[in-house]
LOSE-930981 format. One record per atom (N, C-alpha, C, CB): residue number from 1; x, y, z; atom name; residue in three letters. Coordinates in steps of 0.001 Angstrom, whole numbers. Glycine has a CB too. Example, Ala and Ser with C-alpha at 12.3 -4.5 7.8 and 13.67 -1.06 7.14 Angstrom:
{1, {13190, -5690, 7800}, 'N', 'ALA'}
{1, {12300, -4500, 7800}, 'CA', 'ALA'}
{1, {13200, -3300, 7800}, 'C', 'ALA'}
{1, {11308, -4473, 9046}, 'CB', 'ALA'}
{2, {12850, -2250, 7080}, 'N', 'SER'}
{2, {13670, -1060, 7140}, 'CA', 'SER'}
{2, {12900, 30, 7870}, 'C', 'SER'}
{2, {14084, -598, 5725}, 'CB', 'SER'}
END
This chain:
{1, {-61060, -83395, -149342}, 'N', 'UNK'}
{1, {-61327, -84787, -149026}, 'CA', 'UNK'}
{1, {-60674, -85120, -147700}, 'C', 'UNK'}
{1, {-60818, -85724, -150146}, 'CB', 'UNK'}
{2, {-61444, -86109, -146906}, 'N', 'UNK'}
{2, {-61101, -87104, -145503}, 'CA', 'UNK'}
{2, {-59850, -87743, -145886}, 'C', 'UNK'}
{2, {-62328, -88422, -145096}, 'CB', 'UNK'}
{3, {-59751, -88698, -144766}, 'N', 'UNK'}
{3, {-59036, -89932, -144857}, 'CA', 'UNK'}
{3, {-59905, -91040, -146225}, 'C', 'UNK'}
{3, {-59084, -90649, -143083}, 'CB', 'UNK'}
{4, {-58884, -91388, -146367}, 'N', 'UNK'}
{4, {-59677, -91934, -147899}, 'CA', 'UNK'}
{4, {-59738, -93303, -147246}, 'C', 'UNK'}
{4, {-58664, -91860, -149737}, 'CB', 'UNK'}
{5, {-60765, -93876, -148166}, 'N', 'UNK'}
{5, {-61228, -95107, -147859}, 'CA', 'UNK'}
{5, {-61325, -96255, -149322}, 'C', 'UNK'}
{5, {-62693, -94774, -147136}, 'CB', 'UNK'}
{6, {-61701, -98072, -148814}, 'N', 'UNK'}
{6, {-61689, -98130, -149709}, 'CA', 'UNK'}
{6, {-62046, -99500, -149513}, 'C', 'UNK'}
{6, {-60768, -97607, -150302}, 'CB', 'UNK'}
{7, {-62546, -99846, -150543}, 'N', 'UNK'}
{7, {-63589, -101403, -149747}, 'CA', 'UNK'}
{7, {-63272, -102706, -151565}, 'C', 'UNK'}
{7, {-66608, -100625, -149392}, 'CB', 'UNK'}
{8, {-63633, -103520, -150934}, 'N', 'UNK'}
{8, {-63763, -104978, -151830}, 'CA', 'UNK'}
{8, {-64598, -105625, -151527}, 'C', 'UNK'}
{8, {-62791, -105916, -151842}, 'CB', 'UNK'}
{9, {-65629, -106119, -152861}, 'N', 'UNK'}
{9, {-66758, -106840, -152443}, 'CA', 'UNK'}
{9, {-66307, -108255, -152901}, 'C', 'UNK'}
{9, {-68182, -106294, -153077}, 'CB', 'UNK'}
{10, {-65972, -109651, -152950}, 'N', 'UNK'}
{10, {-66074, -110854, -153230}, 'CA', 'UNK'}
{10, {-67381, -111109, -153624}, 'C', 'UNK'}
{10, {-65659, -111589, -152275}, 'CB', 'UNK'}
{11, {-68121, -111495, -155096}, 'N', 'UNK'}
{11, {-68633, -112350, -155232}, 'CA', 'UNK'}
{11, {-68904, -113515, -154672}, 'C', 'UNK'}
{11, {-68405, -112395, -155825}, 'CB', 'UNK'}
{12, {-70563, -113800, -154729}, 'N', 'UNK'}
{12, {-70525, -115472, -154899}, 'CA', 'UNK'}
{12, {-69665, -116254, -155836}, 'C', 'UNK'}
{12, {-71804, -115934, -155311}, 'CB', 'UNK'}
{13, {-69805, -115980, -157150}, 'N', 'UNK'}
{13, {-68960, -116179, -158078}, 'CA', 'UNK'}
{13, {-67739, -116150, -157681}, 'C', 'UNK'}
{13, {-69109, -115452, -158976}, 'CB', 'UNK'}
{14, {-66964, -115601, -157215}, 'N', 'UNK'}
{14, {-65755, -115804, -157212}, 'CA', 'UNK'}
{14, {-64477, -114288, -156893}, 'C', 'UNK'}
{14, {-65718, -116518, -158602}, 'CB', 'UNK'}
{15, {-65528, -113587, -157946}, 'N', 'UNK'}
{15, {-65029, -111996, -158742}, 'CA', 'UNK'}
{15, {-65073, -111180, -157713}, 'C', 'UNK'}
{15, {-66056, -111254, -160028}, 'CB', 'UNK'}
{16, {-64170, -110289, -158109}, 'N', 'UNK'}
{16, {-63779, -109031, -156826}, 'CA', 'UNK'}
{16, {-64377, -107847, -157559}, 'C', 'UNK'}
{16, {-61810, -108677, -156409}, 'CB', 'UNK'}
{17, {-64728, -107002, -156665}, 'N', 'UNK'}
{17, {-65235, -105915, -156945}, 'CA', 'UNK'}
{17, {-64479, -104434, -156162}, 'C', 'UNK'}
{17, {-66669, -106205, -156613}, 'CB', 'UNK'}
{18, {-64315, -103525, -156546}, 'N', 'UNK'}
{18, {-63333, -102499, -156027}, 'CA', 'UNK'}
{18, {-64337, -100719, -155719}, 'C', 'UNK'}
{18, {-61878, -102399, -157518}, 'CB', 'UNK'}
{19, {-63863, -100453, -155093}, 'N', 'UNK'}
{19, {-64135, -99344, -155100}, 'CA', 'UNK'}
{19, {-63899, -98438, -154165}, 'C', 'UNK'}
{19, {-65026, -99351, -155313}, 'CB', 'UNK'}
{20, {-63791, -96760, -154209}, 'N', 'UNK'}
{20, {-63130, -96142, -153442}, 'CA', 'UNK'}
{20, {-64260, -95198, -153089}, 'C', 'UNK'}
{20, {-61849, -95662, -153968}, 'CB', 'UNK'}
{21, {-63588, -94036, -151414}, 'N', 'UNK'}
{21, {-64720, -93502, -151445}, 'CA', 'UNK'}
{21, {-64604, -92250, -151370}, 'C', 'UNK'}
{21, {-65473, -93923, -150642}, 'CB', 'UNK'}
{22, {-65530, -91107, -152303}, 'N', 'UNK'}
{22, {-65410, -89466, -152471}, 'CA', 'UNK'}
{22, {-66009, -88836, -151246}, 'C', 'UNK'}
{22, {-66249, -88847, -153846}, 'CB', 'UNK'}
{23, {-65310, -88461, -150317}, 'N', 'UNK'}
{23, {-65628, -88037, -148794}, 'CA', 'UNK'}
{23, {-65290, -86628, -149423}, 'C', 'UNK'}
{23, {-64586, -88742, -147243}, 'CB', 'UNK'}
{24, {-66807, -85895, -149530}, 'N', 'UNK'}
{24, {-66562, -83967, -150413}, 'CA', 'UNK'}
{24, {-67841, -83617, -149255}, 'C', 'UNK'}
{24, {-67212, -83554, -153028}, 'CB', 'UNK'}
{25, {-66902, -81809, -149049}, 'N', 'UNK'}
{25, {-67305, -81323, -147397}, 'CA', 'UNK'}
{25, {-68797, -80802, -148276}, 'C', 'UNK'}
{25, {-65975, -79687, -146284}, 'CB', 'UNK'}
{26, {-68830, -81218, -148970}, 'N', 'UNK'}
{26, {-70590, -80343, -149119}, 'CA', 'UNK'}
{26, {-72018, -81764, -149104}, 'C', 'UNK'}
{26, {-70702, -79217, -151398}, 'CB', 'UNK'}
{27, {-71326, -83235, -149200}, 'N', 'UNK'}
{27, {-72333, -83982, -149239}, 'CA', 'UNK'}
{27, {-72700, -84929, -150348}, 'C', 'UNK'}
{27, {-73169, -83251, -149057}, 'CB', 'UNK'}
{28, {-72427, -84757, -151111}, 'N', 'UNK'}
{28, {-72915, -85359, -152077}, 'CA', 'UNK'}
{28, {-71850, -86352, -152675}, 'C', 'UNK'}
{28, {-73420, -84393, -152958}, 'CB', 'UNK'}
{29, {-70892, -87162, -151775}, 'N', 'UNK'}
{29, {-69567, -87979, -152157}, 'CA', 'UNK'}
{29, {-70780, -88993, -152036}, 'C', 'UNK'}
{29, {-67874, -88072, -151079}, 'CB', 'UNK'}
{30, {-69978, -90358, -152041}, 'N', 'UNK'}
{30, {-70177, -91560, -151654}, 'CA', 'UNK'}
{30, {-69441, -92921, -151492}, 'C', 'UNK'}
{30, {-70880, -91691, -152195}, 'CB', 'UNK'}
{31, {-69904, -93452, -150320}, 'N', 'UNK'}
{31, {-69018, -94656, -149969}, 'CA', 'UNK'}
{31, {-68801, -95514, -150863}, 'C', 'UNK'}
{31, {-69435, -95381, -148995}, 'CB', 'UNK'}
{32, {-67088, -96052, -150444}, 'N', 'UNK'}
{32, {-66325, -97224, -150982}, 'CA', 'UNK'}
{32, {-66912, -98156, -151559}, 'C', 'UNK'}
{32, {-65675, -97826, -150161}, 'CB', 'UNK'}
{33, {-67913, -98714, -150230}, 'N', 'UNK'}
{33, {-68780, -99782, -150394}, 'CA', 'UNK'}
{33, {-69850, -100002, -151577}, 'C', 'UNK'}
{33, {-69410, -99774, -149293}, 'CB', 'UNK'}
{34, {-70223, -98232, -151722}, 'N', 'UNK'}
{34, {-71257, -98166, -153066}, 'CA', 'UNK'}
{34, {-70808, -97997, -154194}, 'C', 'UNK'}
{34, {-72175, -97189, -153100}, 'CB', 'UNK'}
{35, {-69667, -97988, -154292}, 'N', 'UNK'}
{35, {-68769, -97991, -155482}, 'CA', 'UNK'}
{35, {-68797, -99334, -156055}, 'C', 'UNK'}
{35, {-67313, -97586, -155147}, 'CB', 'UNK'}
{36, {-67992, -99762, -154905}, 'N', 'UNK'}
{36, {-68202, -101292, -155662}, 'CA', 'UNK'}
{36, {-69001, -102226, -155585}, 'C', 'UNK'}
{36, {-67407, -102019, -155536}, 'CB', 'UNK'}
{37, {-69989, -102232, -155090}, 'N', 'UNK'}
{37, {-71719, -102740, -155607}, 'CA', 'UNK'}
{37, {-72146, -102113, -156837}, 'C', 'UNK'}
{37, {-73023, -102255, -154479}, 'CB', 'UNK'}
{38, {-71706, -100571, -157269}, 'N', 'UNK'}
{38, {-71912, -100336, -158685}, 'CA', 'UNK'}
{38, {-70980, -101435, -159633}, 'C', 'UNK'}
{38, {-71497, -98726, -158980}, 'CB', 'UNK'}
{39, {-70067, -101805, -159510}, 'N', 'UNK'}
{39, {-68997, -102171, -160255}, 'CA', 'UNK'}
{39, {-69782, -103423, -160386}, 'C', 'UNK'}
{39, {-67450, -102125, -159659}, 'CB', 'UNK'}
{40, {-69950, -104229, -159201}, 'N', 'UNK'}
{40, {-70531, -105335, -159332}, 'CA', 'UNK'}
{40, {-71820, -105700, -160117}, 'C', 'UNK'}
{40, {-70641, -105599, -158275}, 'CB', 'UNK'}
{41, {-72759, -104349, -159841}, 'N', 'UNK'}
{41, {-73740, -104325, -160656}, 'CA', 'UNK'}
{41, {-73385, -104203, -162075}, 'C', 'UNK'}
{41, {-74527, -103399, -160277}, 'CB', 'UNK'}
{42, {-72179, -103546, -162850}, 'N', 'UNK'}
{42, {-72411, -103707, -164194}, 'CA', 'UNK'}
{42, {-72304, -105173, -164639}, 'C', 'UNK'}
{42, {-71494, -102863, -164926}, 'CB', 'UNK'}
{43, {-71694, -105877, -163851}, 'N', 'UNK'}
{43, {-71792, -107610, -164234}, 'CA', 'UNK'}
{43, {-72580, -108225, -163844}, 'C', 'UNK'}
{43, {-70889, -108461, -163902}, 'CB', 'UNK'}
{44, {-74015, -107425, -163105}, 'N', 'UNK'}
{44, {-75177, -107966, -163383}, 'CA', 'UNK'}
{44, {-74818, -109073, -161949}, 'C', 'UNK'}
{44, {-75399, -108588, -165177}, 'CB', 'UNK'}
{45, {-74385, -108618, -161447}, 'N', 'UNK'}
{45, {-74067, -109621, -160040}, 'CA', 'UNK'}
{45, {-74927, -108888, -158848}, 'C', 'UNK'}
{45, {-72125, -109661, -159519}, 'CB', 'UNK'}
{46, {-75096, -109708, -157935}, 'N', 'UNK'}
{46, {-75917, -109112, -156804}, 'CA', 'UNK'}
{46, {-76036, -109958, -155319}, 'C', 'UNK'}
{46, {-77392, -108950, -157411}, 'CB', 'UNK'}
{47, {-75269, -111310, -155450}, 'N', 'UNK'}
{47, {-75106, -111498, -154281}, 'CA', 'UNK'}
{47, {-73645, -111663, -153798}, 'C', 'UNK'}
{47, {-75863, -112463, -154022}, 'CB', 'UNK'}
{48, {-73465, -111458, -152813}, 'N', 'UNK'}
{48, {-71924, -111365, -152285}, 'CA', 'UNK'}
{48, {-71559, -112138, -151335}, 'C', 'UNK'}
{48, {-71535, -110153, -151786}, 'CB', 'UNK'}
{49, {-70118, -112623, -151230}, 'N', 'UNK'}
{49, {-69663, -113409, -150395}, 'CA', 'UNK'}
{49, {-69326, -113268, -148852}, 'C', 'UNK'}
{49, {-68811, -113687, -150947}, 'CB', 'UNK'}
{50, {-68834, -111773, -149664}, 'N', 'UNK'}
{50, {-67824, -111180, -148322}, 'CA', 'UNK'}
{50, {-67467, -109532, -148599}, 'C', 'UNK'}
{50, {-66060, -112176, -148256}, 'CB', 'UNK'}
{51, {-67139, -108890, -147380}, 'N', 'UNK'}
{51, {-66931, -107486, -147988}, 'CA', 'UNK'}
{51, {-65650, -107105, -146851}, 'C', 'UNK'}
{51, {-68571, -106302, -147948}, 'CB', 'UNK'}
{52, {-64318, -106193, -147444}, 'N', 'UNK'}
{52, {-63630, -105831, -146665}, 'CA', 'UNK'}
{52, {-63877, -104508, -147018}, 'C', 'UNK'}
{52, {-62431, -106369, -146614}, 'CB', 'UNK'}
{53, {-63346, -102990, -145988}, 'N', 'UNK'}
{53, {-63592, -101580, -145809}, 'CA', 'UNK'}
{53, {-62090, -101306, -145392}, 'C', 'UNK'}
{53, {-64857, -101144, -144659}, 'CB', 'UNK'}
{54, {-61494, -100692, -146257}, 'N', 'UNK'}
{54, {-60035, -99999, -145138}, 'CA', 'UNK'}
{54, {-60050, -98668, -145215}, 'C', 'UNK'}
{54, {-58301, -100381, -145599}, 'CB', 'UNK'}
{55, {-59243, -98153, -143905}, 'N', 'UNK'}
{55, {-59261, -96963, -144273}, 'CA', 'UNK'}
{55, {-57695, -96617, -143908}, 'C', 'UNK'}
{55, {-60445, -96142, -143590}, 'CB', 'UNK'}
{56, {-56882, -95547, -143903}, 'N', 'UNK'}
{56, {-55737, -95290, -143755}, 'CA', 'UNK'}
{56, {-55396, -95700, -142559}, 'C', 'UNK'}
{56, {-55487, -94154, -143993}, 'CB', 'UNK'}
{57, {-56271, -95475, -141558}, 'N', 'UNK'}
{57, {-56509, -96211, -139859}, 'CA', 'UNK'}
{57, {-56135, -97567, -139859}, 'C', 'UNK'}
{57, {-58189, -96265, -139242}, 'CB', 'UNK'}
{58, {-56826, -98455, -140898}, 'N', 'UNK'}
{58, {-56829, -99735, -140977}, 'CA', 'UNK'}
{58, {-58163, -100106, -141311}, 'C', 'UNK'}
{58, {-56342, -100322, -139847}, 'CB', 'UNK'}
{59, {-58587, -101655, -141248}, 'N', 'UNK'}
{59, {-59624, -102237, -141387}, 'CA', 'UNK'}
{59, {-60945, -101888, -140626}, 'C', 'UNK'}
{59, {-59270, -103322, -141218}, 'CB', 'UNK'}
{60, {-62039, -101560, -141175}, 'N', 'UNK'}
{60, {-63260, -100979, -140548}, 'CA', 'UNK'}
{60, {-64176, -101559, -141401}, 'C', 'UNK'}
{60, {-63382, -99395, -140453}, 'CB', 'UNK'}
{61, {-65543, -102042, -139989}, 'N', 'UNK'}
{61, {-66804, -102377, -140847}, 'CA', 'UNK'}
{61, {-67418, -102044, -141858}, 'C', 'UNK'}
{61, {-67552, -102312, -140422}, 'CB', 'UNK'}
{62, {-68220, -102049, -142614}, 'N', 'UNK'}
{62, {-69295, -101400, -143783}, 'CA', 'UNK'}
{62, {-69828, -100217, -142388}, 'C', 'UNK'}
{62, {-70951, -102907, -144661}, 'CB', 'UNK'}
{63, {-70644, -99200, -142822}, 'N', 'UNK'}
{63, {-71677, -98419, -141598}, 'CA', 'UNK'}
{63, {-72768, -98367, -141916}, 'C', 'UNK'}
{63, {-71492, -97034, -141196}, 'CB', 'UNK'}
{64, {-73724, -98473, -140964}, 'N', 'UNK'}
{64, {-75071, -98649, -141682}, 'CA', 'UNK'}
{64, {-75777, -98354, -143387}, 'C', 'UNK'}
{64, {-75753, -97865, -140865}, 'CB', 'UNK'}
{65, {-75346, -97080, -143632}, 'N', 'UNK'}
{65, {-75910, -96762, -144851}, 'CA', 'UNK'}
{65, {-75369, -98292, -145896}, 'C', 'UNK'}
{65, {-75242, -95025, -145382}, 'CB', 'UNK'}
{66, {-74477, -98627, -145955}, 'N', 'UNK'}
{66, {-73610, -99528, -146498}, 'CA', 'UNK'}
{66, {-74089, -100970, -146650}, 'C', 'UNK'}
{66, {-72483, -99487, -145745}, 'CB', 'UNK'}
{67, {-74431, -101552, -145009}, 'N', 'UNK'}
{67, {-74976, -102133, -144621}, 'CA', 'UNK'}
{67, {-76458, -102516, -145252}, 'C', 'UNK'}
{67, {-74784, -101720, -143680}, 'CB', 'UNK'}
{68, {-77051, -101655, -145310}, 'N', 'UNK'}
{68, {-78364, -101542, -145337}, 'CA', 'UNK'}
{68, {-78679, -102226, -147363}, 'C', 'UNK'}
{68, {-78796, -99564, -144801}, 'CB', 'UNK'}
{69, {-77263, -101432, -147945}, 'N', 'UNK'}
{69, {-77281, -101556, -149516}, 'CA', 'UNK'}
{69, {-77255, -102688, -149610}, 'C', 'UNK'}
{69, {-76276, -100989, -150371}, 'CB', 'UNK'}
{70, {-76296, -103186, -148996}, 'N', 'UNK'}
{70, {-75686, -105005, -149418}, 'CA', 'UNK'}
{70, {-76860, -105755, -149051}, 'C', 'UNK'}
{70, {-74132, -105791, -148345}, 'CB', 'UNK'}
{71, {-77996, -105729, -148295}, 'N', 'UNK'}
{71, {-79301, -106347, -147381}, 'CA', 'UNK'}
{71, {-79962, -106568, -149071}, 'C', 'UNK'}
{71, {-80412, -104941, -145877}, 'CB', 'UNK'}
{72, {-80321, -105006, -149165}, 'N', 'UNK'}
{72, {-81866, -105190, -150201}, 'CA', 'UNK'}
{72, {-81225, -105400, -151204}, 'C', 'UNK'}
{72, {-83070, -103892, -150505}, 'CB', 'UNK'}
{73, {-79643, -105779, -151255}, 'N', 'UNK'}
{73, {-79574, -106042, -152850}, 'CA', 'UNK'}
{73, {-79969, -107672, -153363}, 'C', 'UNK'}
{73, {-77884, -105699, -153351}, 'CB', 'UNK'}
{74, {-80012, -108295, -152471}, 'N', 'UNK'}
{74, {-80234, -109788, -152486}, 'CA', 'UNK'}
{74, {-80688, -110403, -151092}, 'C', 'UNK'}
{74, {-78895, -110488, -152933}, 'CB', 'UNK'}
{75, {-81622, -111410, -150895}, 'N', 'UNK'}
{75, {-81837, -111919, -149378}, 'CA', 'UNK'}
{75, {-80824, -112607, -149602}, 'C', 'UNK'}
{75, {-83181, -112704, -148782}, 'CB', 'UNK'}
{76, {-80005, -113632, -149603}, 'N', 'UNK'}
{76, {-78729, -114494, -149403}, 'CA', 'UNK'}
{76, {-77621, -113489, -148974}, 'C', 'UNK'}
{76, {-78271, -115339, -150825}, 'CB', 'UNK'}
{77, {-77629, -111758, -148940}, 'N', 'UNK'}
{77, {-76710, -111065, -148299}, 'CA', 'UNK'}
{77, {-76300, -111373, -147140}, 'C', 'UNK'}
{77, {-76993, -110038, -148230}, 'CB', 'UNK'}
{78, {-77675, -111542, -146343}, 'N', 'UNK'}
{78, {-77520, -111705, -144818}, 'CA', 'UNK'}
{78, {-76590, -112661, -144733}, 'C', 'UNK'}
{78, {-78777, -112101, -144000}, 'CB', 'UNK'}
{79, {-76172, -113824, -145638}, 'N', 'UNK'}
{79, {-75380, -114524, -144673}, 'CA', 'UNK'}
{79, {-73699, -114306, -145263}, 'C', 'UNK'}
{79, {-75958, -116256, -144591}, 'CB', 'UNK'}
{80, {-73707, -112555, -145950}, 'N', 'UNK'}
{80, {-72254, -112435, -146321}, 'CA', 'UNK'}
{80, {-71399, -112114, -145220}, 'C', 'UNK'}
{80, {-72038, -111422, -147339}, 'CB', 'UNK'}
{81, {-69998, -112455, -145496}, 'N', 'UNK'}
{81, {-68860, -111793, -143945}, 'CA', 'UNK'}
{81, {-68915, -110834, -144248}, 'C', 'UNK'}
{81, {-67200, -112087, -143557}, 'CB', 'UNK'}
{82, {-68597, -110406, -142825}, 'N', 'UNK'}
{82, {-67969, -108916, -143013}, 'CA', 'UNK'}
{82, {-66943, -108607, -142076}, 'C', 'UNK'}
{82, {-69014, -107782, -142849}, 'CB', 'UNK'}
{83, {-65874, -108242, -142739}, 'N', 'UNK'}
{83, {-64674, -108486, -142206}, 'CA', 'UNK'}
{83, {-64768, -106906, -141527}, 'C', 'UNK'}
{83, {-63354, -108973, -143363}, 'CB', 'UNK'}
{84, {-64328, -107266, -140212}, 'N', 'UNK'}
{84, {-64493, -106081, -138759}, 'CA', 'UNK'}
{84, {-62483, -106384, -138828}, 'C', 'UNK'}
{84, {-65883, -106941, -136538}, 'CB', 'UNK'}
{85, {-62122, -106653, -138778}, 'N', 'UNK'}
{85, {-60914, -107221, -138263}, 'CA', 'UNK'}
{85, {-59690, -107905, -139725}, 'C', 'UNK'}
{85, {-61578, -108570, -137105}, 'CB', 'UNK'}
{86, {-58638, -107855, -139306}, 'N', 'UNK'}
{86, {-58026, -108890, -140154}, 'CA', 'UNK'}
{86, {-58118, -110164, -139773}, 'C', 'UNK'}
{86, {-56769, -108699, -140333}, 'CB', 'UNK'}
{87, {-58635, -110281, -138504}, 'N', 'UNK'}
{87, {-58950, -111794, -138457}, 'CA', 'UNK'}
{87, {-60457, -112109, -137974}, 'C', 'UNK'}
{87, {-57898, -112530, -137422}, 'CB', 'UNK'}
{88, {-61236, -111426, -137773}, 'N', 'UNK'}
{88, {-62668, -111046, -137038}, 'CA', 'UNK'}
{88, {-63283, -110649, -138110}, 'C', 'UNK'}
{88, {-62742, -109887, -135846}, 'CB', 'UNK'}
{89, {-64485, -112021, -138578}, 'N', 'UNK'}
{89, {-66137, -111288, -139483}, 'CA', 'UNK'}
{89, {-66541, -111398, -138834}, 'C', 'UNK'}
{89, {-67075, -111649, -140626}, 'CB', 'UNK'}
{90, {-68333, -110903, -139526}, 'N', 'UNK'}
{90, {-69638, -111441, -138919}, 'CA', 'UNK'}
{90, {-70532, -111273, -139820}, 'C', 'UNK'}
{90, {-70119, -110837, -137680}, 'CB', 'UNK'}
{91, {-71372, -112036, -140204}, 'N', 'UNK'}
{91, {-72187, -112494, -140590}, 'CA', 'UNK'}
{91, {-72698, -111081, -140599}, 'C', 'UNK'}
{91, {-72694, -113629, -139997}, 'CB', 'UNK'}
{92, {-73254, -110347, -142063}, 'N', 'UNK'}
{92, {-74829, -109139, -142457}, 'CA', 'UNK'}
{92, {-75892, -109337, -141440}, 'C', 'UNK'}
{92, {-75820, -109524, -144161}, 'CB', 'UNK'}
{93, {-76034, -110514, -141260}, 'N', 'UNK'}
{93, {-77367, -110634, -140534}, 'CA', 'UNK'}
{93, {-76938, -110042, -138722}, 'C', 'UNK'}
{93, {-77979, -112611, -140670}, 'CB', 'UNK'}
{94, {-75871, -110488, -139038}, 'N', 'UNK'}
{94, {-75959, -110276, -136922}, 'CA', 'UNK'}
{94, {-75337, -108729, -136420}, 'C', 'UNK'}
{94, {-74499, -111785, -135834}, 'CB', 'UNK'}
{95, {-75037, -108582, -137957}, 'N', 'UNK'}
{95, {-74550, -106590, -137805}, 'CA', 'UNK'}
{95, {-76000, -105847, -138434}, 'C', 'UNK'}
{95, {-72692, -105910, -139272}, 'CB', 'UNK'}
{96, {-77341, -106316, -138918}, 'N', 'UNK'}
{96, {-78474, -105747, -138562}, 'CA', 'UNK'}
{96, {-80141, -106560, -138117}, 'C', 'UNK'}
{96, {-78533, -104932, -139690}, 'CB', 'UNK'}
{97, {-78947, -106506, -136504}, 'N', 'UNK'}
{97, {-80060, -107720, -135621}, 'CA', 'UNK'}
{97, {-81658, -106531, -136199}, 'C', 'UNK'}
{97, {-79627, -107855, -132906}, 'CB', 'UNK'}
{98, {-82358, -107350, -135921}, 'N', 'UNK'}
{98, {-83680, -107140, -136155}, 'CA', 'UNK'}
{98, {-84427, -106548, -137365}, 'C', 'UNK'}
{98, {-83959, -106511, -135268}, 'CB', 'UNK'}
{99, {-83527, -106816, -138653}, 'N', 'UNK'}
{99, {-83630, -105809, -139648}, 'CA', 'UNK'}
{99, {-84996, -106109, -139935}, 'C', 'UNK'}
{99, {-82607, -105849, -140877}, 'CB', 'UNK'}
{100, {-85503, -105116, -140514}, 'N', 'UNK'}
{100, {-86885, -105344, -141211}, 'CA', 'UNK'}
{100, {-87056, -105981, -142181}, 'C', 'UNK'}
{100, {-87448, -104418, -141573}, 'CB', 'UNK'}
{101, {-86290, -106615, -142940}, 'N', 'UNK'}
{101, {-86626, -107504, -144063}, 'CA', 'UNK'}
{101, {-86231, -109226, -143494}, 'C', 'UNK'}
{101, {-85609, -106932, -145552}, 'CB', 'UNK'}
{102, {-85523, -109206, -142733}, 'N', 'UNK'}
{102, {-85151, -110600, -141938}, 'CA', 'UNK'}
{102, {-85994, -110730, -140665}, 'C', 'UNK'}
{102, {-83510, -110655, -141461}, 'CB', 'UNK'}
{103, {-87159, -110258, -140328}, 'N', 'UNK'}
{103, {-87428, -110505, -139163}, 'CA', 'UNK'}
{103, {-88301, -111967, -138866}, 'C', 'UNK'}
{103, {-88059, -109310, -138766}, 'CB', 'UNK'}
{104, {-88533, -112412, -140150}, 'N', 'UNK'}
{104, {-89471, -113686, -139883}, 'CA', 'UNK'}
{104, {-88156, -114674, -140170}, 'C', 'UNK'}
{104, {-91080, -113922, -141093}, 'CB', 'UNK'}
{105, {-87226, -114413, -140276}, 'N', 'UNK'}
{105, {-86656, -115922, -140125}, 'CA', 'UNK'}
{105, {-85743, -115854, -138837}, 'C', 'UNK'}
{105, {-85687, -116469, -141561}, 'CB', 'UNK'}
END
């Protein structure tokens, strides 16, 4: 295993969601981020507030693959934070300008 990683999703609701990520040299691990969108999914939850990513480095965005999950899991994603920074979000939508499912609004 990498530098380990490890992310929190905030609910709309309120509820935190956790999860860590299996970085294995053959491929088949998976991100922090999809961990805890599973977690979230067993409570049947699906839109989110906000999402933080750390890694031993420090604080780091979602990365596309990640990105892309939190989009099609709900349209109201686009307008979750996403914490780049300990003091710096941005808005889902403006970390995938032109996405294909947001392009008419």
């Amino acid at each position: 295993m990498t530098t380990p990683f490890a992310a929190a999703i905030r609910a709309r609701s309120g509820r935190i969601y956790t999860g860590i990520c299996l970085d294995l040299p053959c491929g088949i691990g998976f991100c922090a981020e999809h961990a805890a969108v599973a977690e979230m999914l067993e409570s049947r939850e699906t839109q989110l507030d906000s999402v933080v990513a750390v890694s031993g480095a420090g604080m780091l965005p979602p990365y596309g693959r990640c990105r892309e999950l939190i989009a099609l899991l709900h349209p109201g994603n686009f307008d979750a934070a996403i914490f780049i920074t300990e003091d710096r979000a941005a808005l889902l939508r403006d970390l995938l300008l032109e996405h294909w499912l947001n392009r008419g609004s």
